[in-house]
C-alpha positions in Angstrom: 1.1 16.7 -15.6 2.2 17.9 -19.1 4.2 16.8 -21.2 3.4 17.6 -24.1 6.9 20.3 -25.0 8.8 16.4 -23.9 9.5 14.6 -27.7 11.2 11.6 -26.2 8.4 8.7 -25.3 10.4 6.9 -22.5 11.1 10.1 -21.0 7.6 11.1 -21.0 6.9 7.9 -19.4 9.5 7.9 -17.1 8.7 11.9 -15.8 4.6 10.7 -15.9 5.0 8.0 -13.4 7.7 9.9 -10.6 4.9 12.3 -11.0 2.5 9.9 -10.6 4.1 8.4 -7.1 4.8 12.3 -5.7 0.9 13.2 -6.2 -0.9 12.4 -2.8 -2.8 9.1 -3.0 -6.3 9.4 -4.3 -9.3 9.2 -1.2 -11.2 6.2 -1.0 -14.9 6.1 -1.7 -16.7 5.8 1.8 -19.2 2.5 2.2 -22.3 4.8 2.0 -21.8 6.4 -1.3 -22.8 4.2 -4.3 -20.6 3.0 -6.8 -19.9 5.5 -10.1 -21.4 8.4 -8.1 -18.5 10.3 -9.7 -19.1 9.4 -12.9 -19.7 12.2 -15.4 -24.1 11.8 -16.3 -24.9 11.3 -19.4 -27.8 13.1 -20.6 -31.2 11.1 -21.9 -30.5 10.8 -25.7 -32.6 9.6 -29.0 -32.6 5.9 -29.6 -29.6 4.9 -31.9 -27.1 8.0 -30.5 -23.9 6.8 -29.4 -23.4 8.4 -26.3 -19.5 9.0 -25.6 
């Protein structure tokens, strides 16, 4: 969602979160698929690189 045009913070918040419980819950990972499957792969790097 954006928010960014909203200047108020506790509105943002408060718009963010009905958002938040409207938007269909999230799938479950099944059993079979390892854990951080998802995760965005970092590519092999020189020692000493941060890597995010």
């Amino acid at each position: 969602m954006n928010t960014k045009h909203i200047t108020d913070r506790a509105e943002r918040k408060r718009l963010k979160r009905e958002a938040r419980k409207k938007a269909p819950a999230k799938q479950k990972r099944p059993p079979d698929v390892p854990r951080g499957a998802h995760k965005k792969k970092v590519p092999k790097m020189a020692k000493g690189q941060s890597r995010r």
